[in-house]
N, C-alpha and C positions, 0 to 999 in steps of 0.2 A: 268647984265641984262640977257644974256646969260645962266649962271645956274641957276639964277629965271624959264626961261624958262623949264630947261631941268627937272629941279625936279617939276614943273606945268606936265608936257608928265608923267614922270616918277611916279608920282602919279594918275594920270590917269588911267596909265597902270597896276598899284598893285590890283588891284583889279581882271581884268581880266586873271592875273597871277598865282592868288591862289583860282579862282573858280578850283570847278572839274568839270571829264569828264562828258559828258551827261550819265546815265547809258545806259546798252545793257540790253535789253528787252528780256525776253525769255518766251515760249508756250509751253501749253504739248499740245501731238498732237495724233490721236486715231491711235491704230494701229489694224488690223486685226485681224480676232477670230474664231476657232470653231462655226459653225454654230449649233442653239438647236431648235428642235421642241416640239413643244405643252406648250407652254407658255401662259401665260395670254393674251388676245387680247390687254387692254392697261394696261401701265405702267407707274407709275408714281415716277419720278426720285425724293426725297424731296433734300430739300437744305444739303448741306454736312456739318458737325461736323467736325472742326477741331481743334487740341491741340493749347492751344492758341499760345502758341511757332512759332505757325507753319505761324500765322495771320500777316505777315507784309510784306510790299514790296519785300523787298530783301532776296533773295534766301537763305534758312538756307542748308548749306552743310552736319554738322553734329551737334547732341547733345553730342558725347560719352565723358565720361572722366569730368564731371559734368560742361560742359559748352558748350556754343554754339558756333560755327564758321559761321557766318552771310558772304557772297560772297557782300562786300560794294555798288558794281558797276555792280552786276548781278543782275537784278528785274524781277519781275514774270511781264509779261503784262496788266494782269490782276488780281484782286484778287483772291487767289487758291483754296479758297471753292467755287463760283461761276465757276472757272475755271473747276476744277474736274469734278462739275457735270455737265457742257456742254460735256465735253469729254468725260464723262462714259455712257451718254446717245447718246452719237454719238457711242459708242463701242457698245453697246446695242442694239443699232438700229439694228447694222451690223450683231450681231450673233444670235440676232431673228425677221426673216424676215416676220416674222408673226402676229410681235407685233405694236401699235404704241409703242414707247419709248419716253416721254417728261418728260421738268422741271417742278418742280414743281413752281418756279419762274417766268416761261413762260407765254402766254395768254391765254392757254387752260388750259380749266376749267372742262371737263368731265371728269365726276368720271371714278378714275380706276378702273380695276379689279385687282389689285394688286398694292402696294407699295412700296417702296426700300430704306430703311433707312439707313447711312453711316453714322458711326462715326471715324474721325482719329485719332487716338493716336499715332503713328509716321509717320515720312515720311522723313526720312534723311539718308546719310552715316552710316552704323555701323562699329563695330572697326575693321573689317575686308575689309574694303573701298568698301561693295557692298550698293543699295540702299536697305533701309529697309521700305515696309509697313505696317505696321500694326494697323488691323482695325477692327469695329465690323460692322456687317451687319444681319439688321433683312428682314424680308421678309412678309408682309402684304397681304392677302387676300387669302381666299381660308385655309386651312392648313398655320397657320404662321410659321416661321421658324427663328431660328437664330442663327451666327455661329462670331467665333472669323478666322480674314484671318489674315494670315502674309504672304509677299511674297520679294522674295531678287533678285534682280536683281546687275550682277557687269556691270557698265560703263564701255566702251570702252579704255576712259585713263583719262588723270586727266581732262581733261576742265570740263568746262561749259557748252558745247552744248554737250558732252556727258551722265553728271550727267541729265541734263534735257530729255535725251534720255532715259536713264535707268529708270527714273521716268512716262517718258511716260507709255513705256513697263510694269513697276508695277500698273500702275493704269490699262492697256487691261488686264494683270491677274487677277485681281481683277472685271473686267468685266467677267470674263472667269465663276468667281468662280461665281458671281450672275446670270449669263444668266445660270448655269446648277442646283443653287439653284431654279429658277424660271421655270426651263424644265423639272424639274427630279420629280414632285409632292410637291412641297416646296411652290406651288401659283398655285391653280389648275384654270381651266378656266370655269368663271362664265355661 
């Protein structure tokens, strides 16, 4: 009766034994910029393009070396093309203070004077363990414009809250490079 019992518990228990952990959620987060004047009054952030590689919960570390290292238990917060462009329009905001800057997924619906289209074709580790961006961005209204960015930021050390750190910092680059595309005559003001 007794080991009837304990293998009834110990069955019980196998399950909760070989769940995993909850994962750890991670954000990218704006970081500050260069300030640019004479930009377009508004701005409209469109929704981001990203390698499909890039499309899935858990954090992709690298693609080098023809394969991918997916972080199992590291997950984006949220999905990372809607992520990005919240963040690149909150960098945006910050480095043209002149502008609105919004999504284009958002509730506003007044026509821009300008555009900002973002496509990702990386966003991981390269073989040299810095972050690699690399992206196409066009520029809509006024004089269009368009340019190929790459930008390489090295993390702090190996974690995870630092890869996500260096990611943040490439995506305010990458802000950097469209706030002076949008200031410098590349999207003149209607």
């Amino acid at each position: 009766m007794l080991s009837r019992r304990a293998a009834v518990i110990l069955l019980a228990a196998a399950p909760a034994a070989c769940s995993s952990p909850n994962p750890t959620l991670y954000v990218l987060a704006p970081e500050p910029g260069a300030v640019v004047a004479h930009a377009p009054r508004t701005i409209d952030v469109r929704p981001i393009a990203l390698a499909r590689y890039l499309e899935r919960s858990a954090i992709v570390r690298s693609s080098e070396g023809y394969r991918m290292d997916v972080l199992a238990n590291d997950w984006w917060g949220e999905p990372l093309d809607s992520m990005m462009m919240r963040v690149l329009v909150l960098d945006l905001t910050q480095r043209l203070p002149g502008s609105i800057v919004y999504g284009d997924t958002g509730a506003i619906t007044t026509p821009p004077d300008a555009t900002v289209e973002v496509n990702v074709q990386r966003f991981d580790l390269d073989r040299d363990g810095a972050v690699l961006l690399a992206a196409q961005v066009a520029i809509e209204g006024g004089a269009a414009s368009a340019r190929g960015v790459s930008q390489t930021v090295r993390p702090a050390d190996g974690s995870t809250q630092a890869l996500v750190g260096a990611m943040s910092s490439a995506t305010a680059r990458l802000a950097d490079t469209i706030a002076a595309m949008l200031g410098d005559g590349g999207a003149r003001r209607k």
